[in-house]
N, C-alpha and C positions, 0 to 999 in steps of 0.2 A: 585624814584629809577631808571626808565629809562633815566633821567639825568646824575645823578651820573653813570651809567655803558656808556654813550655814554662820557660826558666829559671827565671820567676817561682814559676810554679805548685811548680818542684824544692825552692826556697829556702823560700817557705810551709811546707812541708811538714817540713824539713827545722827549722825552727824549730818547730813546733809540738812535734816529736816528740824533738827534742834542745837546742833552743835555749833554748827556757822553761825546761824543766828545768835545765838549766845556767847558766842565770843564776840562778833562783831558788836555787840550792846556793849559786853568791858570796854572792846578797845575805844569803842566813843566813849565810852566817858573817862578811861586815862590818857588817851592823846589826840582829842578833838583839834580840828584845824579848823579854826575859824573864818568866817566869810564878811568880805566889806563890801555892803551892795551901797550905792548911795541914790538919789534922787537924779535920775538920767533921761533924756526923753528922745534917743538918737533916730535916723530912720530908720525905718524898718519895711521889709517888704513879708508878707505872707502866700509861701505858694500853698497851692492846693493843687494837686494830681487827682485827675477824674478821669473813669471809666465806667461811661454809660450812670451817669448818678443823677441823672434828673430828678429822682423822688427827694432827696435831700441837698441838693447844690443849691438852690434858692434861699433855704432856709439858712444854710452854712454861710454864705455872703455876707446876706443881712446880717448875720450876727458879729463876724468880723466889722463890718462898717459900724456896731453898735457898742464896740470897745469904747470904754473910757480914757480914748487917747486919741491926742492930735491927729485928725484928718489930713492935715497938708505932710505930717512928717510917716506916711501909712499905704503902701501902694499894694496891691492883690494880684496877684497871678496866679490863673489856673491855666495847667495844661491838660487838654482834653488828650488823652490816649487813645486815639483809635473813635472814641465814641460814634456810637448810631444811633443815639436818640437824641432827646434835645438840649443835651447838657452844651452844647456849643451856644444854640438860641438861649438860654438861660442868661451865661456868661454876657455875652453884648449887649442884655437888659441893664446889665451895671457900670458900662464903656464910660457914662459923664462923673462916676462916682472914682473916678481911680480905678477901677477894674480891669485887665489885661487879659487876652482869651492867646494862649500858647497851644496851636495845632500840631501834635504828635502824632506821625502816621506813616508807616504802619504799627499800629499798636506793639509797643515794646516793654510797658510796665512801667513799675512807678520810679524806677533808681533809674531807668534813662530819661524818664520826662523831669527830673530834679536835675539831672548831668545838663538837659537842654537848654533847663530853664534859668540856672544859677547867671550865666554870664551876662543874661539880659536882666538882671536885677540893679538897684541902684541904695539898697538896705545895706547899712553898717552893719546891720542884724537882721538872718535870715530864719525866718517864723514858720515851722512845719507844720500843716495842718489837714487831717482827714476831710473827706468830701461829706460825709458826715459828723463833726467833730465841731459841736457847740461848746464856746467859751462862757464864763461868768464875766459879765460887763468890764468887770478889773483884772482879769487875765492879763493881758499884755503889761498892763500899769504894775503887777506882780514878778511878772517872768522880766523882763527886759532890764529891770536895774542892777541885778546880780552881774553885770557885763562891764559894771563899773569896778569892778573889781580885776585886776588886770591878770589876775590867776584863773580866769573863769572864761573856757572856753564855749560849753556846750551846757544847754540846761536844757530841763526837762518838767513838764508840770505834775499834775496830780489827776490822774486819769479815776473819776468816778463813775463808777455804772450803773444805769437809771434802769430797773426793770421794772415797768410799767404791768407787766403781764404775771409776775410773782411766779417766775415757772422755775423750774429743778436748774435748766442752763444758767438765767440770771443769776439761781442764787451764788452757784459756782462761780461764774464769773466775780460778782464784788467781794464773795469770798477770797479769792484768788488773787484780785487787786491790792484790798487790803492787805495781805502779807506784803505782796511785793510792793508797796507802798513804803510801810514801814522798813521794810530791810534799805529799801535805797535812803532814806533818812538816816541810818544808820552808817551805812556808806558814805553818803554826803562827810557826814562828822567828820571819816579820818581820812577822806581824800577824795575819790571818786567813784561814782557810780558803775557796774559791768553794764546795762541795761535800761533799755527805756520803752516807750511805747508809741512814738513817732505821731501822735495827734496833735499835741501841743510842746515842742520841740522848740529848739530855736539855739542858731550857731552864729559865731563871727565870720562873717563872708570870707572875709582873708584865711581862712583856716578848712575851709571845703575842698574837698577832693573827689575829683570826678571818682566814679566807683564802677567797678563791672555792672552790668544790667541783671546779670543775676545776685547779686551781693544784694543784703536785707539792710536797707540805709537804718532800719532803726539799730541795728546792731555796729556795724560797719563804722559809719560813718562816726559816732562818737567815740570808738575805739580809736581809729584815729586821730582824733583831737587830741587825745589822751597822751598817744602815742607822739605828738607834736609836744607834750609838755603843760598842758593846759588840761585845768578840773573838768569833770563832767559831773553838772551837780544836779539834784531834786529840789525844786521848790513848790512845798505843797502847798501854798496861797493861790499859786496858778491852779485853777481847775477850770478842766475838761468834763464836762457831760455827756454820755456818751450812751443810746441805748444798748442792750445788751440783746446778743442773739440768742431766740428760744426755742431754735433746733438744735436738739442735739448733734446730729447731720450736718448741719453749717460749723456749729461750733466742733466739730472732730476735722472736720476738712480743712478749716480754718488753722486751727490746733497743728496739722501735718503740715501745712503751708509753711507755718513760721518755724516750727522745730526744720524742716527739710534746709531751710535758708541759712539755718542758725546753723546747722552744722559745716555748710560750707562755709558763712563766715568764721568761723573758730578755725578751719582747716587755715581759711586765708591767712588769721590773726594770729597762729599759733606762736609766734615771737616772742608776741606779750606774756607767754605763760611762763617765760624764763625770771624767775625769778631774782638771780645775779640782777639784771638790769630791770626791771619793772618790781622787785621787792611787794610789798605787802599786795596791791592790784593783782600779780600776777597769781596771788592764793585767792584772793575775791574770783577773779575769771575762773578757777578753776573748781572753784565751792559751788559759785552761785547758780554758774553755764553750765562746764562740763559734767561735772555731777550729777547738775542737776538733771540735762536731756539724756542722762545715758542711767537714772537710779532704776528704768525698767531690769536692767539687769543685774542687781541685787535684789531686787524682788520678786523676779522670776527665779533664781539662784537660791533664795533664802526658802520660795516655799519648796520648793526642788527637792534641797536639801534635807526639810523638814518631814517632807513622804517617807525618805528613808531613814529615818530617826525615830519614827514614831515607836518603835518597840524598845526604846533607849532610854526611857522614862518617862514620869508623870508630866516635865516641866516640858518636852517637845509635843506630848499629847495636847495642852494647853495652848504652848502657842501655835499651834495648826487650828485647833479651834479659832483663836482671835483671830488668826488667818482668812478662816473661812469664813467667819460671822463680818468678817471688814468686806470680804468680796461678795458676802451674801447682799449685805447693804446696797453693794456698787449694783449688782444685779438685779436688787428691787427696787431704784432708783431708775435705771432704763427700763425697767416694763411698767412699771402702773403710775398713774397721776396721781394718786393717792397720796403718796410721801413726798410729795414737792414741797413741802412749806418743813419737814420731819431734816432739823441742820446735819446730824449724825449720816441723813443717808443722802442728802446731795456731797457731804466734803468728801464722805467714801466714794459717791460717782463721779464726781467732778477729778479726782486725783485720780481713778483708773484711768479717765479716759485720757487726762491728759498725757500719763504713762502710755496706754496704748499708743496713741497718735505719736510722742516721740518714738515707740519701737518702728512703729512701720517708715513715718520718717528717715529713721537711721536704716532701715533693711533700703530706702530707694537711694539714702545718700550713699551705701555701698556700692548699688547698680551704678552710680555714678547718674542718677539724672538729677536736673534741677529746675528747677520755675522763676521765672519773671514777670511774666505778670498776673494779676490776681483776679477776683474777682468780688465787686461789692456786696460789703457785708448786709446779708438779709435775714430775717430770724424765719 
């Protein structure tokens, strides 16, 4: 039996992190579905959900109003959550520019200030965008034509992270993005995406659905689309600039936040993972998500299992070593500043933590608690 749970647990594992991805690359390239985006300039409106973000709300605006696209066909609305500082006075600096200020109160989070906000929109296509979440001038002019395709319900940009600071967190993070970059490109190819990152987003208003207040719209809400019959795709011409957080503190709490969200939306979504009716997606959902926020427990399992193996021969003694030399890493990664720029020992800490952060996640979505609203990203 101790076999079987240590092999087992190897091969899990071992699939999750090379297996998906590798099949998913064949099947793009033997049954790619193609995309017809064409030359479209519809309205659009851009909300932004803010709480308490004045250090970054000014800058986010302007840069929306700095897209290289039609002005008259472009409206912005931001809903303040609850705020106490002066992200309300910010908002009304931009009232002659098309700017719209939506007062949420009492603060309830970002999936009710979007449920609030949707009905007051006037956007054929609605634009999702972080209170800190800088576009490239041609963002919009990239994301919005794939809608000309009438199979294309929900898109998603290319979220890049700018780490100014060159610390152990950033590296992790664009490490991090980068894969999931690439696997949603691959996705793209034979259908659609499991997953987004909710800064640069953008849905067909006829296809939104209010959502619980605690349901993770970045998750959520594309499943649905999905779930309606429409792609949910990556287009990585759209990019997102984004800095990156360089506490590891922010970045683990941060971490707990969206894994705790994720697993109650899967609880929601769990439909989709029937395969009879959702066919290849429903093996995406279940590779990419559940696998993935729950592989703490083939890895806790596998070195479990390798403790008591170790007198079973040379090839268990081995791999407890790599075991430990991988968590030795993760552990001189969180104490010294030293090995911050050393790539070996931030992808070993950046992968524990975010292990960690789904285990305990998953220990509070057992307790049955959950979160709504959040709090702005700070490094």
């Amino acid at each position: 039996m101790i076999y079987l749970l240590f092999w087992g647990s190897l091969i899990l594992l071992l699939y999750i992190y090379v297996g998906y991805p590798a099949t998913l690359l064949l099947l793009a390239r033997l049954c790619k579905k193609p995309l017809h985006p064409a030359p479209q300039e519809p309205f659009v409106t851009i909300l932004i959900a803010a709480h308490n973000e004045e250090r970054a709300l000014r800058a986010t605006i302007a840069n929306k109003l700095a897209q290289d696209y039609p002005r008259e066909k472009m409206e912005i609305i931001v809903i303040s959550d609850g705020s106490t500082d002066q992200t309300d006075t910010i908002v009304k600096e931009f009232q002659a520019e098309n700017v719209r200020l939506i007062r949420q109160e009492p603060r309830q989070g970002k999936t009710a200030a979007l449920n609030l906000a949707i009905p007051q929109t006037h956007g054929e296509i609605i634009i999702f965008s972080d209170a800190n979440s800088l576009y490239r001038p041609d963002a919009l002019k990239n994301l919005v034509p794939c809608f000309s395709d009438p199979a294309v319900g929900y898109a998603t940009g290319k979220m890049v992270y700018v780490d100014k600071e060159e610390s152990l967190v950033g590296d992790g993070c664009s490490a991090y993005m980068k894969y999931e970059n690439w696997l949603r490109a691959q996705e793209t190819a034979i259908g659609s995406i499991v997953g987004v990152d909710g800064g640069i987003d953008a849905v067909r208003k006829g296809l939104y659905q209010a959502m619980n207040p605690d349901q993770l719209p970045d998750f959520v809400l594309p499943l649905n689309v999905m779930r309606q019959g429409y792609r949910v795709i990556y287009v990585p011409e759209a990019v997102l600039m984004e800095e990156t957080l360089t506490s590891a503190g922010s970045e683990y709490r941060m971490r707990v936040r969206v894994a705790l969200r994720a697993f109650w939306a899967l609880r929601d979504m769990k439909s989709l993972l029937n395969p009879w009716r959702h066919g290849i997606f429903a093996w995406q959902l279940l590779s990419h998500k559940v696998l993935r926020y729950t592989a703490f427990l083939p890895l806790t399992l596998a070195y479990g299992a390798n403790v008591l193996l170790l007198d079973r021969g040379l090839v268990y003694l081995l791999i407890f070593l790599l075991q430990n030399t991988f968590y030795g890493c993760a552990f001189l990664g969180a104490t010294i500043k030293s090995g911050k720029r050393n790539k070996i020992i931030y992808l070993c800490w950046y992968f524990s933590l975010m292990n960690y952060a789904a285990a305990i996640a998953f220990i509070k979505f057992l307790r049955g608690k959950k979160q709504s609203t959040w709090t702005p990203r700070l490094g």
